[in-house]
C-alpha positions as CSV (number, residue, x, y, z in Angstrom):
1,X,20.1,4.8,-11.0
2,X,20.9,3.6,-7.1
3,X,19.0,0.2,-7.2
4,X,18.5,-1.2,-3.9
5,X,16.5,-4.6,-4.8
6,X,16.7,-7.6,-7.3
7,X,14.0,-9.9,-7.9
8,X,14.1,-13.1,-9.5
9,X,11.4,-15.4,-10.7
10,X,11.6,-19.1,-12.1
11,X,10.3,-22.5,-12.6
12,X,10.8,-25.7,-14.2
13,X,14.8,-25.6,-14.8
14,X,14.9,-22.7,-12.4
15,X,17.6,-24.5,-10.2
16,X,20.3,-24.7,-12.8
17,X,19.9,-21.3,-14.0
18,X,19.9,-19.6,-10.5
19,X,23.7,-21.7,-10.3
20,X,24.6,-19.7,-13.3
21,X,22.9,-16.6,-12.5
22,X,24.7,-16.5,-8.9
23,X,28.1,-17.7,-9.3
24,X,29.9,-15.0,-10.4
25,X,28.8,-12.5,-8.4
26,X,31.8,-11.0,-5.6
27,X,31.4,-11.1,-2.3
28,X,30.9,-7.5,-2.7
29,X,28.3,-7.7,-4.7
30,X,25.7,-4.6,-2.5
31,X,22.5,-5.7,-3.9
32,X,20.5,-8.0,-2.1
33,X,18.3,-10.7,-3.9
34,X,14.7,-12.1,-3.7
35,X,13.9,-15.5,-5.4
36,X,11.1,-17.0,-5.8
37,X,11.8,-20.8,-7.6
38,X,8.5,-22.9,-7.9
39,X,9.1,-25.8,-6.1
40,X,7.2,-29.0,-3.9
41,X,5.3,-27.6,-1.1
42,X,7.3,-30.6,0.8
43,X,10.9,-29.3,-0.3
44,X,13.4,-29.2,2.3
45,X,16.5,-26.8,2.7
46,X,18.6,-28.6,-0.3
47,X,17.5,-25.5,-2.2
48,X,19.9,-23.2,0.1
49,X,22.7,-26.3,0.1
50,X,23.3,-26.1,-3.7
51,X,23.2,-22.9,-4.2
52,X,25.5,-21.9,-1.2
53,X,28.1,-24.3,-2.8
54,X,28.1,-22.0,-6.2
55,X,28.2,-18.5,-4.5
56,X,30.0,-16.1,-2.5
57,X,26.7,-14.4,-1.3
58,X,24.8,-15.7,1.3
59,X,21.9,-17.8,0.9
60,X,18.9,-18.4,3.1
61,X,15.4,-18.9,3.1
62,X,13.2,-16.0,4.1
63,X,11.8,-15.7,7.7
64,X,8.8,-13.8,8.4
65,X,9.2,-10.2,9.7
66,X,12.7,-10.2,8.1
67,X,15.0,-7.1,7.3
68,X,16.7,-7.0,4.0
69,X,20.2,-6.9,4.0
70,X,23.0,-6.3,1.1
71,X,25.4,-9.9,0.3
72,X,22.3,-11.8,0.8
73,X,20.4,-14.3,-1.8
74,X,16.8,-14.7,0.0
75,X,14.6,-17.7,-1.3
76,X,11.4,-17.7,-0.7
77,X,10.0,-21.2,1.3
78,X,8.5,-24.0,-0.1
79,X,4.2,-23.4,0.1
80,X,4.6,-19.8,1.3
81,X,4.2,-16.6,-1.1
82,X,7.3,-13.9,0.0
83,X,6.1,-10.7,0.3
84,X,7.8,-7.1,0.9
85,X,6.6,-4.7,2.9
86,X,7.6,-1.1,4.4
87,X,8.1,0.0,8.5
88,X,8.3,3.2,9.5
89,X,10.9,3.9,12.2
90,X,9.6,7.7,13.7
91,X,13.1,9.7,14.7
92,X,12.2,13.2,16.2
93,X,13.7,16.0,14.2
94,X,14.1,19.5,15.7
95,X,11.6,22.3,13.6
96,X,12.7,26.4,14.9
97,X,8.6,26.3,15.2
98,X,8.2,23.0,16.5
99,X,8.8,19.0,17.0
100,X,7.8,17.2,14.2
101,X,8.8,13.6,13.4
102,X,10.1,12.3,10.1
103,X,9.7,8.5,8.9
104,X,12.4,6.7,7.9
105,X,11.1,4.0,5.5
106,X,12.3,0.9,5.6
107,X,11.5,-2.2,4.1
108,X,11.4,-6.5,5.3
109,X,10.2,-9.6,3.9
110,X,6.7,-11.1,5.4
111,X,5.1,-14.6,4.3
112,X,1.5,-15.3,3.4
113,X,-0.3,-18.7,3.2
114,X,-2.6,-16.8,1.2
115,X,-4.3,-18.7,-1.9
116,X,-1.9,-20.0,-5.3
117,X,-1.9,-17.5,-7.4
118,X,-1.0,-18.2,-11.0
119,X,-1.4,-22.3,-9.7
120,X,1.4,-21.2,-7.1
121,X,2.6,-20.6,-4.1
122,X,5.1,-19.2,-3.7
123,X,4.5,-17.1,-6.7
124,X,6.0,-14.8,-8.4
125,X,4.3,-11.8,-9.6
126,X,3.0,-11.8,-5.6
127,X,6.6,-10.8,-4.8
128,X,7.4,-8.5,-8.4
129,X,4.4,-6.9,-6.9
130,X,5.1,-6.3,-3.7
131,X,8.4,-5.3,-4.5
132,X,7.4,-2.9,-6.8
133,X,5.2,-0.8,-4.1
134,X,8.2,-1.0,-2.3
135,X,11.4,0.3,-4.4
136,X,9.8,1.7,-7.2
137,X,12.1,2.9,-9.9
138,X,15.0,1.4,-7.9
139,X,14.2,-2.4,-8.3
140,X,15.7,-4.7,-11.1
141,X,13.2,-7.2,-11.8
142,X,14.6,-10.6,-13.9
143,X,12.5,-13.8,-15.5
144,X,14.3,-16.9,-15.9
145,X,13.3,-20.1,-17.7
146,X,9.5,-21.3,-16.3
147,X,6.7,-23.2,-17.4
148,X,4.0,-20.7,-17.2
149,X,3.3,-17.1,-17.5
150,X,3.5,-16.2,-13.6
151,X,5.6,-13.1,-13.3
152,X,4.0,-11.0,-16.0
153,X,1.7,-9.4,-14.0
154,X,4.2,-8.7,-11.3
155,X,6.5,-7.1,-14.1
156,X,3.9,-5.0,-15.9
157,X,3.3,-3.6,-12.3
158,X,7.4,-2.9,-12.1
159,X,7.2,-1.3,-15.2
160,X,4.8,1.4,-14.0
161,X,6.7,2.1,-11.2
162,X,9.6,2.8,-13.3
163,X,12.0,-0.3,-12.6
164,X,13.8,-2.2,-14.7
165,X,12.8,-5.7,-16.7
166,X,15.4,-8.1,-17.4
167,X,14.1,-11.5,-19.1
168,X,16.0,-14.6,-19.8
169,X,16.4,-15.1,-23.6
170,X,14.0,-17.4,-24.7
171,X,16.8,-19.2,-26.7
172,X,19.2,-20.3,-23.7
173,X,16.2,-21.0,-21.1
174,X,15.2,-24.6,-20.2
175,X,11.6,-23.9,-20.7
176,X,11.0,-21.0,-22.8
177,X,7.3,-20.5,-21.9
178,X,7.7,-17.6,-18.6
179,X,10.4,-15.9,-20.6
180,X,8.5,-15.4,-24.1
181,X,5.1,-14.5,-22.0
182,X,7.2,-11.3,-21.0
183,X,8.5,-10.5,-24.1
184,X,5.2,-10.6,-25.7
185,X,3.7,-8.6,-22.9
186,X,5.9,-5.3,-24.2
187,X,7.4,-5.1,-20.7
188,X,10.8,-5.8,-20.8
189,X,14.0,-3.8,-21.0
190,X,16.8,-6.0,-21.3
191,X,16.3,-9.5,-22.9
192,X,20.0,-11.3,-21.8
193,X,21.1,-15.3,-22.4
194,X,21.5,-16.3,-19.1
195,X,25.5,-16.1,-19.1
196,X,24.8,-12.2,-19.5
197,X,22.8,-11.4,-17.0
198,X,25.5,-11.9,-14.0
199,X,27.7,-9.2,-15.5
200,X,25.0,-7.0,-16.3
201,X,24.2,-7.2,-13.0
202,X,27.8,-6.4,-11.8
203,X,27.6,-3.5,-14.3
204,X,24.8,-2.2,-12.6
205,X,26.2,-2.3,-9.2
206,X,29.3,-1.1,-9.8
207,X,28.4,2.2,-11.6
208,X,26.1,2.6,-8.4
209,X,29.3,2.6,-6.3
């Protein structure tokens, strides 16, 4: 399978997972990431400082109307929900009968001060569900330790659409509440300790080419 997105959702003890989670993926690593941490609607850009320091991806904070790029690690700002959305770029292609004009769908990142869902904003299963509209059977979807059961929505969505679910072992999260909420949704494919999702990950990338 060519997957073309990864989305990540956490909460309470999200920060020290997403340092574990990150870290050992290459520079090379093709598959851009979406993350949506709950966090204080106040937070400044310390997010994007710690993390840069434990990866050699870059990381930034979303801005609206944003393209998606490979070797990036987006996080979704502080009070905003992170959305994904397609554009169609029209390129004429010559018919023997006649001009016709083909989209080529792309995809970017918009941002919504639309109300909490799930008590937050941003949240995740606004993103999971976005995303899933958007890539389908080509998105990796992962739940990390969280105090609540945002994200389940999002993923039963992805799991219609033919992604893949990838959910923190209860065991080796933080806060085991978002991660067992999955598993007892019957939505997830993968169920990794945190130290094993990073080279899943890699797996999947590499046999993607």
């Amino acid at each position: 399978m060519n997957f073309k997105l990864i989305v990540i959702g956490t909460s309470f003890g999200g920060l020290e997972a997403l340092k574990i989670l990150i870290s050992p993926l290459p520079k090379t690593f093709s598959i851009p990431l979406a993350v949506v941490i709950h966090r204080h609607k106040e937070s400044d850009d310390s997010l994007v400082k710690i993390l840069q320091k434990n990866s050699s991806l870059i990381i930034k904070e979303v801005e609206d109307k944003e393209d998606i790029l490979p070797g990036y690690v987006y996080l979704a700002p502080a009070n905003y929900h992170l959305l994904i959305e397609k554009k169609l770029h029209f390129a004429s292609k010559i018919y023997p009968q006649r001009d016709d004009f083909l989209p080529n769908i792309q995809t970017y990142f918009s941002l919504s001060i639309d109300a909490p869902v799930s008590y937050a904003r941003p949240a995740i299963d606004v993103l999971f569900e976005t995303a899933a509209d958007c890539y389908g059977e080509k998105l990796i979807a992962i739940i990390l330790t969280g105090a609540n059961q945002d994200g389940v929505n999002g993923m039963r969505k992805i799991k219609g659409r033919g992604g893949l679910n990838v959910v923190q072992e209860p065991k080796t999260a933080l806060c085991a509440t978002m991660p067992t909420a999955a598993i007892a949704a019957g939505i997830t494919d993968k169920i990794l300790s945190l130290t094993e999702i990073p080279p899943f990950l890699i797996k999947m990338c590499h046999q993607q080419g």
